[in-house]
C-alpha positions, 0 to 999 in steps of 0.5 A, a space after each residue: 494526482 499531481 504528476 512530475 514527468 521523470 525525462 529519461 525514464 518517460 515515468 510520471 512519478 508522483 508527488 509524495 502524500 504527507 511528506 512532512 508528516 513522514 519526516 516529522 515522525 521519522 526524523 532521518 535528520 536525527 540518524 545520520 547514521 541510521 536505516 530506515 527503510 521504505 517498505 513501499 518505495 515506488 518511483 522514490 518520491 518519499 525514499 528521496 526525502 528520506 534519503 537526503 536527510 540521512 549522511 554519508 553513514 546512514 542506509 536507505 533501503 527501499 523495497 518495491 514489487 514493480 521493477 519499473 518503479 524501482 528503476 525510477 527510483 534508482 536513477 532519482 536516488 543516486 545523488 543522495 548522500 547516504 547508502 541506497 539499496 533497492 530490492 524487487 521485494 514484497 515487504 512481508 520479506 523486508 527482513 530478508 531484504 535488512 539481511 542481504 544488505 547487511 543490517 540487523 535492524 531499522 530505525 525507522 520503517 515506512 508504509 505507503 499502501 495502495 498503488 503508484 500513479 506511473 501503474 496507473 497511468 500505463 495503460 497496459 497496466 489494467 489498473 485504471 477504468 478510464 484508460 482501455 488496456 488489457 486486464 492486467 493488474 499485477 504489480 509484479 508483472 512476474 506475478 502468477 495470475 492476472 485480473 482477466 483470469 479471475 474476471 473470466 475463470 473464477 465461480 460466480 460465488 468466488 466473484 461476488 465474495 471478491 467484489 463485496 469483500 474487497 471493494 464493499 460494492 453493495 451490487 457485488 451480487 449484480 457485478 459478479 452475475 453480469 460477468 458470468 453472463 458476459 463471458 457466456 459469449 466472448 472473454 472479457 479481456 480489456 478494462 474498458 470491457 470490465 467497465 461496460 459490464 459494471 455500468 450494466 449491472 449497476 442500476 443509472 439511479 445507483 450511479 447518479 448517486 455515488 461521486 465515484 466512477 461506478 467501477 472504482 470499488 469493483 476495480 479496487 477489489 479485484 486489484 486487492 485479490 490479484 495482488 493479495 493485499 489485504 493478507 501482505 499487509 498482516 505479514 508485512 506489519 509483523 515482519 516490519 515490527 521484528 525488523 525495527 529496532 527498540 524506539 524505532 518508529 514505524 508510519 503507515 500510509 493507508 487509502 481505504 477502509 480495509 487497509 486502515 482497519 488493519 494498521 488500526 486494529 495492529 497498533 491497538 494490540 501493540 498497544 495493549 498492556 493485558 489481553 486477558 479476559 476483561 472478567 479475570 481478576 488478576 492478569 495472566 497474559 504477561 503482556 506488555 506495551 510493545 508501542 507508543 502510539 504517535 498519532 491519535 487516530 488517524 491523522 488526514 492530510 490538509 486542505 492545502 494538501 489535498 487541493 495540490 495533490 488530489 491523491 492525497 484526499 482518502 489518505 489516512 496515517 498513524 505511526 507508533 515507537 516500538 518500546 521492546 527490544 526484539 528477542 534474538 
């Protein structure tokens, strides 16, 4: 990941993934009077361009979980020629959000899943395997339960579930059993605990034949439970659908295979013209086409890209316009 240092923060922010793709289907330059809204905004680095393209009359809101991030993002954001308005907020209550800045709706609504570069270069954080800290993993530090008290609290069943469903690790079983173990004899506290219990389990030919770190799905899946993920993304789709106004444009950035599942499966049903069982003869679901898809499939960063920012490498974007007018 390629970092930029933010010198009266001491945050790393990170380069922005796809920025152009973004903006070409957004197109803040053609609102210059519009809202858009960045559901994911961080330390600001796609919210800025944004931000500039926009005039003096048009609205950037920003939504983020992490208070530091936002900070950051503020302090990069000030200069801008449009109206800034950033909320500690998940984007599931991005409605809440349009109403508390006084807007009845976007034109354009931006996604960018997974995690920021700053968290994971904090290691107090816990989201990283390569750097020692505290089990941690919240992205609300606010938040109600952190990932050493799954680690150490939930059932061998409960743990096993997590690591196969949430980080596809196929030695879910020996994960979860060798953290029972483990913590037979002394909490598991640090992530560099975590990641000696993960090396045991996993077997060295096993390891010898994955390219990824042999904790990376089972970091993925407890930092998807921690921070109920998977389940905000639903909410934060449909919520993000009522929000955009008709032919407003929503772009989704996701980085694994459960979060692109989900936007794929959302705007393939936005698509659909009749959900009626395929053996009705007439169509009784009354439904229309809510989207117009503006990608097809999904579209990959360059080579280019990637070579530049390596965080870019497992990122996946689709965006589609809204075609229906919200019922109010």
């Amino acid at each position: 990941m390629k970092e930029k240092q933010n010198n009266e923060d001491n945050f790393s922010v990170h380069e922005p993934v796809m920025v152009n793709e973004v903006l070409n289907h957004l197109e803040p330059e053609k609102s210059k009077s519009g809202v858009f809204v960045d559901a994911t905004t961080s330390t600001g680095g796609h919210a800025i361009e944004i931000a500039r393209r926009l005039g003096p009359g048009g609205t950037l809101i920003g939504l983020d979980l992490d208070k530091s991030g936002l900070k950051v993002a503020k302090d990069r954001l000030s200069n801008t020629p449009s109206q800034v308005k950033l909320y500690q907020a998940n984007y599931k209550d991005m409605n809440l959000a349009l109403e508390a800045a006084g807007r009845s709706g976007a034109d354009g609504i931006l996604f960018d899943l997974g995690f920021s570069s700053f968290q994971i270069d904090e290691p107090s954080r816990g989201f990283s395997f390569q750097k020692d800290g505290p089990l941690d993993m919240r992205m609300d530090l606010d938040g109600e339960i952190t990932a050493e008290e799954v680690v150490n609290e939930y059932s061998f069943d409960e743990l096993k579930q997590i690591i196969a469903r949430y980080g596809e690790e196929s030695w879910a079983d020996g994960i979860a059993q060798e953290i029972v173990e483990r913590r037979k004899k002394e909490r598991i506290t640090t992530t560099g605990e975590l990641v000696e219990v993960i090396e045991a389990a996993i077997p060295e030919g096993e390891k010898g034949r994955r390219n990824k770190h042999p904790a990376t799905r089972t970091f993925q899946a407890l930092r998807i439970a921690v921070n109920d993920e998977l389940a905000n993304i639903d909410k934060g789709l449909e919520t993000a659908f009522d929000c955009l106004d008709k032919s407003g444009v929503i772009v989704v950035i996701s980085y694994h295979s459960l979060e692109d599942r989900k936007v794929k499966r959302f705007f393939a049903y936005k698509e659909k013209k009749c959900i009626c069982p395929p053996d009705l003869p007439v169509c009784r679901c009354d439904k229309e086409a809510e989207v117009d898809s503006l990608t097809e499939g999904a579209v990959r960063p360059s080579e280019k890209e990637i070579e530049k920012n390596p965080r870019a490498r497992s990122a996946k974007l689709r965006a589609a316009r809204k075609l229906i007018n919200q019922p109010k």
